[in-house]
C-alpha positions in Angstrom: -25.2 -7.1 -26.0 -22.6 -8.2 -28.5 -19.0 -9.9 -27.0 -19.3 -6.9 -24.2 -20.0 -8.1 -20.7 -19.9 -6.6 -17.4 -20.2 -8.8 -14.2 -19.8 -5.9 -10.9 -16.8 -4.1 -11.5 -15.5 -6.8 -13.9 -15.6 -5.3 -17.8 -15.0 -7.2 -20.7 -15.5 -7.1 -24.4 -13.1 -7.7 -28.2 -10.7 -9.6 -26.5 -10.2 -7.4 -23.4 -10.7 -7.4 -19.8 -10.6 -5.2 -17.5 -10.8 -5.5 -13.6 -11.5 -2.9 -11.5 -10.9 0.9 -11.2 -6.9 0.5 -12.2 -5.6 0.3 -15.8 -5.3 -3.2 -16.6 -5.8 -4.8 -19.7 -5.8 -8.9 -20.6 -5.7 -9.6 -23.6 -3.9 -9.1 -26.6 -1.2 -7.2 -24.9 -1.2 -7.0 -21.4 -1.1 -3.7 -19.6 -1.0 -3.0 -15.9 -0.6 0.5 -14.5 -2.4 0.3 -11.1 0.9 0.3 -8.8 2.4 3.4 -10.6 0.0 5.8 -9.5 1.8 7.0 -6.7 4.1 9.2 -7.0 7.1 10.1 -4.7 5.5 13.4 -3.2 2.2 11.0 -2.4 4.9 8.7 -0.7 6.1 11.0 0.9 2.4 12.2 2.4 1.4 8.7 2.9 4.8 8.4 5.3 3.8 11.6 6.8 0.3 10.7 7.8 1.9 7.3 8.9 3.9 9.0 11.2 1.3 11.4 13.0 -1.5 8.7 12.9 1.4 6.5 15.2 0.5 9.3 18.0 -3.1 8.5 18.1 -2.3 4.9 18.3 -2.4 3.2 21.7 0.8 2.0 21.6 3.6 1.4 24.3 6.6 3.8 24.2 8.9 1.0 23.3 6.5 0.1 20.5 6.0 3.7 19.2 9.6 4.1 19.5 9.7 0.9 17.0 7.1 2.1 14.7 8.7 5.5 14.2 12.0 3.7 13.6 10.8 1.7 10.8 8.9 5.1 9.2 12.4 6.7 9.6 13.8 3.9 7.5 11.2 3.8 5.0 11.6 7.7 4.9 15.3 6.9 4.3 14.8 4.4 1.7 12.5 6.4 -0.4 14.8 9.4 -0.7 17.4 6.9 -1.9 14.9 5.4 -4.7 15.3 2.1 -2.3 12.0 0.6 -3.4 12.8 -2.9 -1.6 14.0 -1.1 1.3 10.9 1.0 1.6 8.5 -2.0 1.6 11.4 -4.0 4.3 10.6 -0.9 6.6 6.8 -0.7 5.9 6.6 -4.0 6.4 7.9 -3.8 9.8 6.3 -0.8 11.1 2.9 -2.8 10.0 4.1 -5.8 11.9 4.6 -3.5 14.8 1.0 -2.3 14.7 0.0 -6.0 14.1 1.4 -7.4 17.0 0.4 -4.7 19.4 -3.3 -4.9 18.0 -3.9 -1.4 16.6 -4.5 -2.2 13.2 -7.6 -3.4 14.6 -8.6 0.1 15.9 -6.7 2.0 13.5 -8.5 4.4 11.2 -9.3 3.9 7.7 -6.6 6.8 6.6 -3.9 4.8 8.4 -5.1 1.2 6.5 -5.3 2.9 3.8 -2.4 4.9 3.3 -0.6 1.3 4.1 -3.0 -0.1 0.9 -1.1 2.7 -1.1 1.7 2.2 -0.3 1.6 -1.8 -0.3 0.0 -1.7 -4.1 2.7 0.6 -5.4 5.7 -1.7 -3.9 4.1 -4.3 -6.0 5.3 -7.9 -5.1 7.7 -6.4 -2.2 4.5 -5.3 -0.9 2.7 -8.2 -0.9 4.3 -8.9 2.5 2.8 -5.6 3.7 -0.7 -6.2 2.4 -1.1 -9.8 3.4 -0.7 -8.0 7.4 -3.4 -5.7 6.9 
């Protein structure tokens, strides 16, 4: 067995660690990729399925109106390289779902397009993911 461990999806071994399915690395230096997998185009889908899964929701007009206002933003945001404003919009149009209850019936495509999106804004996302 040596200094190489495993403990679920928890790997370690020569000084290294490494959590997970993303590219981290603790330990000598530290490495972490995980957020910067997306890429603007897969933004870009994950705002698009955002905005049709919205129609499926069961949602008042005034608070689909809201929802699609805040993917408009984030839409916005994104095109300018805005990474602050995307997660300010994202963040809203998930307190939007939140407080109408359909993240509790929405589908896992929906969560987890929101989980993409929230991971690659990083810390400004953490707003995002702590609502889901």
């Amino acid at each position: 067995m040596g200094n190489n461990y495993r403990f679920r999806d928890v790997r370690g071994g020569a000084g290294g660690v490494n959590i997970g399915d993303g590219n981290i690395s603790a330990g000598r230096d530290y490495q972490d990729n995980r957020s910067w997998h997306i890429t603007v185009q897969s933004l870009g889908r994950d705002l698009e399925l955002l905005t049709t899964a919205i129609e499926e929701l069961r949602l008042t007009s005034g608070e689909r109106q809201q929802a699609a206002h805040a993917l408009h933003g984030a839409r916005g945001a994104a095109a300018a390289g805005d990474q602050a404003g995307v997660g300010g919009h994202v963040r809203r149009f998930t307190e939007v779902l939140k407080d109408a209850g359909a993240l509790a019936g929405a589908g896992s495509s929906l969560i987890d397009a929101l989980t993409r999106i929230g991971r690659w804004l990083g810390p400004v996302g953490a707003a995002v993911l702590a609502l889901l």
